[in-house]
N, CA, C and O atoms as CSV, one atom per row, in Angstrom:
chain,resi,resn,atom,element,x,y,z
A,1,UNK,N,N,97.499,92.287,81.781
A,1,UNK,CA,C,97.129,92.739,80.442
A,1,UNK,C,C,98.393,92.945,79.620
A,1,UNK,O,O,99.487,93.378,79.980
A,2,UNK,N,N,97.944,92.500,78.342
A,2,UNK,CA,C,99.511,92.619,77.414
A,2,UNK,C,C,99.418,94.374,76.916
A,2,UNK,O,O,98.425,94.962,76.489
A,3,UNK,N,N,100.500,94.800,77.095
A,3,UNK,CA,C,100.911,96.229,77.128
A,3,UNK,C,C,101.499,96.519,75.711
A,3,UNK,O,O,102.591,95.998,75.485
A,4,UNK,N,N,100.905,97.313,74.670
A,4,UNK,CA,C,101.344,97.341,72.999
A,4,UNK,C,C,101.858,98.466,73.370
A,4,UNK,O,O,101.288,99.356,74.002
A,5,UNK,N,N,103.476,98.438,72.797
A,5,UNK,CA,C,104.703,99.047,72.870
A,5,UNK,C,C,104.067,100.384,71.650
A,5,UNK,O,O,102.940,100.448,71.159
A,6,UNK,N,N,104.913,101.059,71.494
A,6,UNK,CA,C,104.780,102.131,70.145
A,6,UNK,C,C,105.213,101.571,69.025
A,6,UNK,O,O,104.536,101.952,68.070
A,7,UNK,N,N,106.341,100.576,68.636
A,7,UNK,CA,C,106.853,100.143,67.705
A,7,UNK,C,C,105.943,98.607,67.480
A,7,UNK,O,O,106.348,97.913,66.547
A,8,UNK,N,N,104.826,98.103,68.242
A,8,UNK,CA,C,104.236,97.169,67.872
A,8,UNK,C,C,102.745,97.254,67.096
A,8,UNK,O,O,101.985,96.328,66.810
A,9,UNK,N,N,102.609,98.609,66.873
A,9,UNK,CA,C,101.133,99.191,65.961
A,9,UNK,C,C,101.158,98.986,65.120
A,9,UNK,O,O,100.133,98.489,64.652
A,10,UNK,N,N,102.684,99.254,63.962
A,10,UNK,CA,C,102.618,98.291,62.931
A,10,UNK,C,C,103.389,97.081,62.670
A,10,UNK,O,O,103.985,96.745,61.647
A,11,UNK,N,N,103.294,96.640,63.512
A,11,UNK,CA,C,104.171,94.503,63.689
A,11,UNK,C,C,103.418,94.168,64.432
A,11,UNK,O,O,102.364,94.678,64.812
A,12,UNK,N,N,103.890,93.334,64.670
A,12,UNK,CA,C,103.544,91.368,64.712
A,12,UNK,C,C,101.811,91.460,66.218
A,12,UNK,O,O,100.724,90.892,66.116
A,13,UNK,N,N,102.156,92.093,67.006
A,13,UNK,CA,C,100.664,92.200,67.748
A,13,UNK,C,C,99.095,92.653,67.120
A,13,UNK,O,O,97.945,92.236,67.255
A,14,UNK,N,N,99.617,93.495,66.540
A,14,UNK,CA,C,97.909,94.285,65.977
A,14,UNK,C,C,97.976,93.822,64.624
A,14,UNK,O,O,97.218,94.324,63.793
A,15,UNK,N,N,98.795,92.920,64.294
A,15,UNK,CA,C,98.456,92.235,62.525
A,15,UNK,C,C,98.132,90.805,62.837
A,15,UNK,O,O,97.774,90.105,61.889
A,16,UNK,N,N,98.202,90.303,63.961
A,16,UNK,CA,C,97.890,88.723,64.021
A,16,UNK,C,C,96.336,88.453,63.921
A,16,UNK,O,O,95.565,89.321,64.330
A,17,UNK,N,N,95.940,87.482,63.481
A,17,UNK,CA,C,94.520,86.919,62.694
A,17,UNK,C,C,93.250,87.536,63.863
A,17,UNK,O,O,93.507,87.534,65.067
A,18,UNK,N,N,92.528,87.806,63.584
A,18,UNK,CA,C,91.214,88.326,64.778
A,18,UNK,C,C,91.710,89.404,65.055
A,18,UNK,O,O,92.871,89.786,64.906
A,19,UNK,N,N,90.520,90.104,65.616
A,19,UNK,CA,C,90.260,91.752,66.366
A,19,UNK,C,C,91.486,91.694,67.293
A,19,UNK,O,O,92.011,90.619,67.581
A,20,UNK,N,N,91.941,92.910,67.765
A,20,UNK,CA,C,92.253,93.134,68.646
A,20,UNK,C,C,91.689,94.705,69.642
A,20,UNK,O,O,92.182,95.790,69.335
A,21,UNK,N,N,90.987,94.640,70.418
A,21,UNK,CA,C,90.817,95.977,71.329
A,21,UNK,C,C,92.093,96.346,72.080
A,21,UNK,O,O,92.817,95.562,72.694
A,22,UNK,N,N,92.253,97.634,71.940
A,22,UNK,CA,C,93.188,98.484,73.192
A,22,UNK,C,C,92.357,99.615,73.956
A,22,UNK,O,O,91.364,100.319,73.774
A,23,UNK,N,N,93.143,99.428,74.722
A,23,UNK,CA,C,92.843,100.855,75.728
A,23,UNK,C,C,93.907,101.793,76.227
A,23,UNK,O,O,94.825,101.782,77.047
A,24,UNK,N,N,93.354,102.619,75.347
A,24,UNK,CA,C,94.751,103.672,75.130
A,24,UNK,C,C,94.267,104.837,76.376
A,24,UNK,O,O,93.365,105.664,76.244
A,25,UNK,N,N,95.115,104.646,77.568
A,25,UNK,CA,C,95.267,105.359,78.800
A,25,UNK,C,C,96.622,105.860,79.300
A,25,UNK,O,O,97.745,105.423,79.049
A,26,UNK,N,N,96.126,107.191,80.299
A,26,UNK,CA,C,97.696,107.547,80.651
A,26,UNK,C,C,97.546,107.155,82.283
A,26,UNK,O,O,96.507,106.966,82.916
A,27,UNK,N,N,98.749,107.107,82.681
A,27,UNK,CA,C,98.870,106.767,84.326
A,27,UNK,C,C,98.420,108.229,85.127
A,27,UNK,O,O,98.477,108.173,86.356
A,28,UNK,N,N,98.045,109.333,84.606
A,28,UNK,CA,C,98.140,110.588,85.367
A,28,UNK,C,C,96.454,111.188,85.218
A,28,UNK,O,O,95.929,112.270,85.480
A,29,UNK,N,N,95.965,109.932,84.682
A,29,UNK,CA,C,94.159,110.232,83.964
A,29,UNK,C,C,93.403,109.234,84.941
A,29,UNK,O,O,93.434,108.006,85.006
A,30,UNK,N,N,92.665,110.252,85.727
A,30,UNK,CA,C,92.081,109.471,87.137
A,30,UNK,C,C,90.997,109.230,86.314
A,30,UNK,O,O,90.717,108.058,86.566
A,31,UNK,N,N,90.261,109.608,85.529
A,31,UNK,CA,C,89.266,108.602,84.539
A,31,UNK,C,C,89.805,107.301,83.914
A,31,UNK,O,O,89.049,106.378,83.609
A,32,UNK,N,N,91.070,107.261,83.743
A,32,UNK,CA,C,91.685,105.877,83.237
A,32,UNK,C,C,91.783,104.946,84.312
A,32,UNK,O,O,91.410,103.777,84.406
A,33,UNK,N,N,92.184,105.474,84.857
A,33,UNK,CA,C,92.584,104.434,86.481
A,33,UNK,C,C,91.283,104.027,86.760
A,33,UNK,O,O,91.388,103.037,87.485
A,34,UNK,N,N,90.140,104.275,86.563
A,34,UNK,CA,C,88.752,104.136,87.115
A,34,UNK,C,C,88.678,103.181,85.960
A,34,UNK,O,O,88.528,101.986,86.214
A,35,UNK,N,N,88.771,103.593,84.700
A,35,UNK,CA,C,88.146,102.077,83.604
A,35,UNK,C,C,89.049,101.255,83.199
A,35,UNK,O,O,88.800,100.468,82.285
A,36,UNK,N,N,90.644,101.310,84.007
A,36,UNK,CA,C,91.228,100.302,83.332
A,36,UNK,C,C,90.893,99.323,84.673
A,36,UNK,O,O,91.628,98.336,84.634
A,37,UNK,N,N,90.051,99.315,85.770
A,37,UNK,CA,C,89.664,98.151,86.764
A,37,UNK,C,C,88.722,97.256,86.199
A,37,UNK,O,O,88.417,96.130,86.592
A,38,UNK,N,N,88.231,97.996,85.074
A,38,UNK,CA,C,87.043,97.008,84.662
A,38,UNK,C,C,87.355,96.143,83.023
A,38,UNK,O,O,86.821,95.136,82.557
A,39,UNK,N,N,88.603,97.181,82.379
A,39,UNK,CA,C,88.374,96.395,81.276
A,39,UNK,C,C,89.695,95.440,81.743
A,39,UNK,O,O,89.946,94.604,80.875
A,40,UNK,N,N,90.584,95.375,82.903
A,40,UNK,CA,C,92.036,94.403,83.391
A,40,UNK,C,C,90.583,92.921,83.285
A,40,UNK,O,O,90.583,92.012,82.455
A,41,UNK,N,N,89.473,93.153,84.452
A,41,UNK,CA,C,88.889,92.108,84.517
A,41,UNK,C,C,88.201,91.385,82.916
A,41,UNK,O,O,88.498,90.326,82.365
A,42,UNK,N,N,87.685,91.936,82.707
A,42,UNK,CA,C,87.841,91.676,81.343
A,42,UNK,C,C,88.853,90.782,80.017
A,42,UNK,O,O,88.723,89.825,79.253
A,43,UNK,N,N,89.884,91.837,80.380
A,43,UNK,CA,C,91.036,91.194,79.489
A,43,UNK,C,C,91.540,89.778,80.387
A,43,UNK,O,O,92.226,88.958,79.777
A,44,UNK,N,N,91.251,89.560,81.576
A,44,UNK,CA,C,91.767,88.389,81.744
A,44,UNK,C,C,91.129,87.486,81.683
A,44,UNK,O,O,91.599,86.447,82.146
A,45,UNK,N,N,89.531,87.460,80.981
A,45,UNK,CA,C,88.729,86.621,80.619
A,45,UNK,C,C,89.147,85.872,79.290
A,45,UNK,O,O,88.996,84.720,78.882
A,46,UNK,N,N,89.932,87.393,78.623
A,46,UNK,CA,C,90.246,87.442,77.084
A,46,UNK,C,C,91.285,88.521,76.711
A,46,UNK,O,O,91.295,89.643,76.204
A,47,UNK,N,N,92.290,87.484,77.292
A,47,UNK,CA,C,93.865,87.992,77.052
A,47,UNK,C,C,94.369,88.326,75.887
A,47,UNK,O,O,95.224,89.192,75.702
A,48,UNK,N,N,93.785,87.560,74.969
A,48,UNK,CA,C,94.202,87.530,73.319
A,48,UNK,C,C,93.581,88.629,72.449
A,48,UNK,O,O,94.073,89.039,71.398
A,49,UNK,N,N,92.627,88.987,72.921
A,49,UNK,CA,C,91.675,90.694,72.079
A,49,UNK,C,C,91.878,91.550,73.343
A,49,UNK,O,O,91.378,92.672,73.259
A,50,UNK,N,N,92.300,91.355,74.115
A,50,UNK,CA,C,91.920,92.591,74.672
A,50,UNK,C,C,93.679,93.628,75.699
A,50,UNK,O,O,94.385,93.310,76.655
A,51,UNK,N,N,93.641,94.878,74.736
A,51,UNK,CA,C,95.633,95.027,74.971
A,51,UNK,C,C,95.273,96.301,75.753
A,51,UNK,O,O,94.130,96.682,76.006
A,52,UNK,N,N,96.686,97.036,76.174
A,52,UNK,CA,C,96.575,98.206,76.639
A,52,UNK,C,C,97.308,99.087,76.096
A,52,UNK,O,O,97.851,98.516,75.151
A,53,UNK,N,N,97.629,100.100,76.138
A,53,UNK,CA,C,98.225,101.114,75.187
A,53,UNK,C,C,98.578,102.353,76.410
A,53,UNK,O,O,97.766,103.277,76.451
A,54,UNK,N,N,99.862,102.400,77.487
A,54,UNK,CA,C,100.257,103.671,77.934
A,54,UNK,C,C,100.694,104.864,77.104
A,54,UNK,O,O,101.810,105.107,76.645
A,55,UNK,N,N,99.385,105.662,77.001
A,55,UNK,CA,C,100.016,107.190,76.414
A,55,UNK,C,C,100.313,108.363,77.859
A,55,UNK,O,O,99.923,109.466,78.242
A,56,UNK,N,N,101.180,107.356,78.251
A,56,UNK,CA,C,101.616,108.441,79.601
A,56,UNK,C,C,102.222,109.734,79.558
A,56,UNK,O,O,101.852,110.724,80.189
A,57,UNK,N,N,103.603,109.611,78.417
A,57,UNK,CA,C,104.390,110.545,78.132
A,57,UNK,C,C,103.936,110.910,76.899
A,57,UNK,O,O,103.936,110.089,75.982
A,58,UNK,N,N,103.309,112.720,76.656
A,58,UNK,CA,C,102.766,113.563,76.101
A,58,UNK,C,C,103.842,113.321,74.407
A,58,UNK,O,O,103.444,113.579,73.271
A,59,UNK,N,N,105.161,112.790,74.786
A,59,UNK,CA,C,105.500,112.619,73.752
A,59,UNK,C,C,105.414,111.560,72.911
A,59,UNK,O,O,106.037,111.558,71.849
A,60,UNK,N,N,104.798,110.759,73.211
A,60,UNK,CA,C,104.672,109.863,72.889
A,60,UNK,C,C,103.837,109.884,71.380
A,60,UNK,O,O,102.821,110.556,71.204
A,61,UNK,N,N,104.711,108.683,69.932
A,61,UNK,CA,C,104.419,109.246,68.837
A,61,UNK,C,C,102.829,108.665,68.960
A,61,UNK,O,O,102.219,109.543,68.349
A,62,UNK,N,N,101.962,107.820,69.341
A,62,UNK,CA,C,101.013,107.360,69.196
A,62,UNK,C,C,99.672,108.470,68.963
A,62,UNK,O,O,98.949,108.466,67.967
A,63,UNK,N,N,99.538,109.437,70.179
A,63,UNK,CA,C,98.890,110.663,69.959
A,63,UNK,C,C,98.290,111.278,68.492
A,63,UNK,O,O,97.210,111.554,67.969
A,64,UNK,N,N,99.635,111.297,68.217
A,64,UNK,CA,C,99.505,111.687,66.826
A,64,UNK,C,C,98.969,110.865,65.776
A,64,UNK,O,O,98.058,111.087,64.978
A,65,UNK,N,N,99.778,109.791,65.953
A,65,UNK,CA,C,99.606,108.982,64.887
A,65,UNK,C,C,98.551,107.922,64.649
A,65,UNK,O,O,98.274,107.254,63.652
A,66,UNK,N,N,97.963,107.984,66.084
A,66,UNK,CA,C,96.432,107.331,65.514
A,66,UNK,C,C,95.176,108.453,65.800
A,66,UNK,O,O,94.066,107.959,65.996
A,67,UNK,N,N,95.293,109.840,65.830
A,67,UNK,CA,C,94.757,110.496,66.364
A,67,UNK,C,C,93.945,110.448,67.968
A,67,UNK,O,O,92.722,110.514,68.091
A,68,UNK,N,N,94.856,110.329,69.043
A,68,UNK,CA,C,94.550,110.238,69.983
A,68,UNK,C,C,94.454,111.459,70.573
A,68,UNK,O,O,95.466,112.015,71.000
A,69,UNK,N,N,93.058,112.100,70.681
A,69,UNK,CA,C,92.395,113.435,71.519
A,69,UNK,C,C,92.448,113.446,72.884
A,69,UNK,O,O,93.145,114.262,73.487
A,70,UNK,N,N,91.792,112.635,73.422
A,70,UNK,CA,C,91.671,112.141,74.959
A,70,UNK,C,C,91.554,110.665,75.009
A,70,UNK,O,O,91.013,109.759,74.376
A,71,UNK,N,N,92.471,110.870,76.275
A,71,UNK,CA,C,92.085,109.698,77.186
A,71,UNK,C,C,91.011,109.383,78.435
A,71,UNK,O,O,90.451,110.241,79.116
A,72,UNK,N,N,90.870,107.952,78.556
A,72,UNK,CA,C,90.938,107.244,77.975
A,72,UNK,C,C,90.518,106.798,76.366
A,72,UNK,O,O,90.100,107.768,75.733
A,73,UNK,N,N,90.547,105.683,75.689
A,73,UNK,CA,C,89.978,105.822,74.086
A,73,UNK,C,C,90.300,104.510,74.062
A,73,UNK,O,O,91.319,103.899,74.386
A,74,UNK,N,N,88.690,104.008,73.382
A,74,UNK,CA,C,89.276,102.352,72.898
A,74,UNK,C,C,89.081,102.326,71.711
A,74,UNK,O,O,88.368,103.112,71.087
A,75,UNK,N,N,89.695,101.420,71.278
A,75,UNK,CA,C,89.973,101.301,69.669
A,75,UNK,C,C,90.256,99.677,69.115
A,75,UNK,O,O,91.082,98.914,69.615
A,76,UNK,N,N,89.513,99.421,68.162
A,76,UNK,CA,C,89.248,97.934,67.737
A,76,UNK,C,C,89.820,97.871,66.214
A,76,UNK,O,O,89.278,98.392,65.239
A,77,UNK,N,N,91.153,97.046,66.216
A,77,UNK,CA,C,91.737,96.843,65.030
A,77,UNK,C,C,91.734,95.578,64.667
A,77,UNK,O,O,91.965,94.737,65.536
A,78,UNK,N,N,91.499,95.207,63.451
A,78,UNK,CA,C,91.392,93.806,62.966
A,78,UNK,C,C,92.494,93.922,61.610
A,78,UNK,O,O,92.420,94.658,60.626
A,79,UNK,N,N,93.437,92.988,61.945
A,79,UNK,CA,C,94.369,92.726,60.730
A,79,UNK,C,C,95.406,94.408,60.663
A,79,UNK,O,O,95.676,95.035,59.639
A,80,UNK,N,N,95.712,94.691,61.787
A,80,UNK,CA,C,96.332,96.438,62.012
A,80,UNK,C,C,95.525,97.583,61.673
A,80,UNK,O,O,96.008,98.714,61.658
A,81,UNK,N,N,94.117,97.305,61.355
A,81,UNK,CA,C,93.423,98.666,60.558
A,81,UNK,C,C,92.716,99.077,61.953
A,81,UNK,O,O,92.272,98.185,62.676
A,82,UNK,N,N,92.642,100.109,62.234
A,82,UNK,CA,C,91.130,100.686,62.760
A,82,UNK,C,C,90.365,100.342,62.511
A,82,UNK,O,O,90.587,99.987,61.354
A,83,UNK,N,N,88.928,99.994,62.842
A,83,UNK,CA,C,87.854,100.113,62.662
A,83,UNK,C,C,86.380,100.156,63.432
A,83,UNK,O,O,85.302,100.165,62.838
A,84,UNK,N,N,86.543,100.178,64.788
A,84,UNK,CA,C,86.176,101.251,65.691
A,84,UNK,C,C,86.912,101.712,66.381
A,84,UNK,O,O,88.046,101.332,66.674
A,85,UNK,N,N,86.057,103.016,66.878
A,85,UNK,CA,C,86.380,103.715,68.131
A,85,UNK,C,C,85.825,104.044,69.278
A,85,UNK,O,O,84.634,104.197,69.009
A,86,UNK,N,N,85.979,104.230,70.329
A,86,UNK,CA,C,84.583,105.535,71.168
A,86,UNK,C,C,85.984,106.186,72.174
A,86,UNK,O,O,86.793,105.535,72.836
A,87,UNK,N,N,85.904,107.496,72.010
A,87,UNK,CA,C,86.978,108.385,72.978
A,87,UNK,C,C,86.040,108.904,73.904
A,87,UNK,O,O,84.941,109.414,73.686
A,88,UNK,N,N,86.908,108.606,75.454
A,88,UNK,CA,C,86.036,109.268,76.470
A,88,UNK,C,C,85.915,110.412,76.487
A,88,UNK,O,O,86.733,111.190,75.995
A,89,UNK,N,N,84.770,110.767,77.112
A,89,UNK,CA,C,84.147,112.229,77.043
A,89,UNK,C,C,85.042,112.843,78.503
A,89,UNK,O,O,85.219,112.147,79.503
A,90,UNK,N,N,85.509,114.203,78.362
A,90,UNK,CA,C,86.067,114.929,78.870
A,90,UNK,C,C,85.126,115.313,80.288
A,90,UNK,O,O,84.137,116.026,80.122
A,91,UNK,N,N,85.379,114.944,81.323
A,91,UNK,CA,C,85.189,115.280,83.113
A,91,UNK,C,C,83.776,113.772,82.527
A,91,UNK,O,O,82.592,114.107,82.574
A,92,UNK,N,N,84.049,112.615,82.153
A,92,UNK,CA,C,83.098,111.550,82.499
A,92,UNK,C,C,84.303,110.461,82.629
A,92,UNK,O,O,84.647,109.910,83.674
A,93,UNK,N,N,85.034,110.220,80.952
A,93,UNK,CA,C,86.105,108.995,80.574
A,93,UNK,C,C,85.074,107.966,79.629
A,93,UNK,O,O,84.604,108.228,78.522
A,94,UNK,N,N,84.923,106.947,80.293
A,94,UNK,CA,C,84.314,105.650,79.408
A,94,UNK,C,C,83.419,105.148,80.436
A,94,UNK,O,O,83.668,105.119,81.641
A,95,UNK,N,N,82.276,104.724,79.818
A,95,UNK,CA,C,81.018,104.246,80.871
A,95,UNK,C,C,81.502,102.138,80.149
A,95,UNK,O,O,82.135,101.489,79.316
A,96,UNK,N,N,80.680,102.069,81.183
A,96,UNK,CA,C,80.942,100.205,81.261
A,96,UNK,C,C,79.928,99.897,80.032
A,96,UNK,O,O,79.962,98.685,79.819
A,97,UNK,N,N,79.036,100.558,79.145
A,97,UNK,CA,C,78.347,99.861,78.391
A,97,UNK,C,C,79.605,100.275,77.024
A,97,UNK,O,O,79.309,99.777,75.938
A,98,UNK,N,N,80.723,100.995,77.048
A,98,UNK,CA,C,81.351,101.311,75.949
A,98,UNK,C,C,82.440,99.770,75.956
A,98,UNK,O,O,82.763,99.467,74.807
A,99,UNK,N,N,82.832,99.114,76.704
A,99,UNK,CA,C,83.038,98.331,77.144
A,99,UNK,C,C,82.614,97.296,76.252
A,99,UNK,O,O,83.133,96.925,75.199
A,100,UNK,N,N,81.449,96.832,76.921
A,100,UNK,CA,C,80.318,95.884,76.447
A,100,UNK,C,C,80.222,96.294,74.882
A,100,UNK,O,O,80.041,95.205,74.338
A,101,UNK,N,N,80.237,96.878,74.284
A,101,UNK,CA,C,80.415,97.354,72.873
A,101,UNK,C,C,81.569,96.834,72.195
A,101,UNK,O,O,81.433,96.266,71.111
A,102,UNK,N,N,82.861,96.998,72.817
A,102,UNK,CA,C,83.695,96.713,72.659
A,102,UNK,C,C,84.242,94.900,72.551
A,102,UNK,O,O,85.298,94.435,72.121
A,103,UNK,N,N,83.393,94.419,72.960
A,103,UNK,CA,C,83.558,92.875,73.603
A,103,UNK,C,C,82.733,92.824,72.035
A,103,UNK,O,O,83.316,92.623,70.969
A,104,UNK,N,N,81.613,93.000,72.154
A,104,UNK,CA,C,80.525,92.738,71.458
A,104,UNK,C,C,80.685,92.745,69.771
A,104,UNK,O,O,80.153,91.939,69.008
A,105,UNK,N,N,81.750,94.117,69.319
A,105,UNK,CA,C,82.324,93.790,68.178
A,105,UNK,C,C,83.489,92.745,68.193
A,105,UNK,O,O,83.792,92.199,67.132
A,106,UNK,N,N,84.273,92.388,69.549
A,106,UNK,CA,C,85.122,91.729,69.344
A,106,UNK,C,C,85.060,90.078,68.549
A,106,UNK,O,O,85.731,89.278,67.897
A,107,UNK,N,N,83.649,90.317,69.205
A,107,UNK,CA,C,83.084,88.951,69.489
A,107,UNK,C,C,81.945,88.356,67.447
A,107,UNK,O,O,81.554,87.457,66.703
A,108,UNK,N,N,82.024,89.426,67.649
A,108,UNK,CA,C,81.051,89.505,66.024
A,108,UNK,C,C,82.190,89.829,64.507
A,108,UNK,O,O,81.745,89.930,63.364
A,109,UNK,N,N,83.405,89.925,64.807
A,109,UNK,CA,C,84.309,89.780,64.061
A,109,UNK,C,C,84.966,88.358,63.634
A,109,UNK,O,O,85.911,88.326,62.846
């Protein structure tokens, strides 16, 4: 899976033509580790929409700056904008139909 740096949110990855989904996870979030097995398979169906986003280190400016509450959180930008979201729910993470949602706008953009 292609891994979006902090300095690539606003350049050349999340502004290129079509959607792009991320999955903004930390390495220390045993709910992440559980849904990044399903959306890796995924993204290697569809390498080109589908990125990852390590918010491992708490300092990290992203948190802030796209309002990131919890992890995991996917988020669907077309042309660098937001324009969905769904943030996992706290002691669940992300169920596989948030997923399928995710494909589903990818795919209808």
């Amino acid at each position: 899976m292609q891994c979006v740096a902090p300095g690539e949110f606003d350049g050349s990855v999340l502004r290129r033509d079509g959607p792009r989904g991320v999955l903004f996870k930390a390495d220390w979030c045993g709910y992440c580790r559980a849904f990044e097995q399903q959306y890796a398979a995924a993204a290697a169906v569809d390498p080109a929409h589908l990125l990852v986003a390590d918010l491992s280190d708490w300092d990290d400016p992203r948190w802030d700056d796209l309002d990131i509450v919890v992890v995991p959180t996917l988020v669907l930008f077309v042309g660098g904008t937001e324009v969905w979201r769904v943030d996992g729910v706290l002691g669940r993470g992300l169920r596989p139909d948030d997923l399928q949602a995710l494909r589903a706008r990818i795919a209808a953009a």
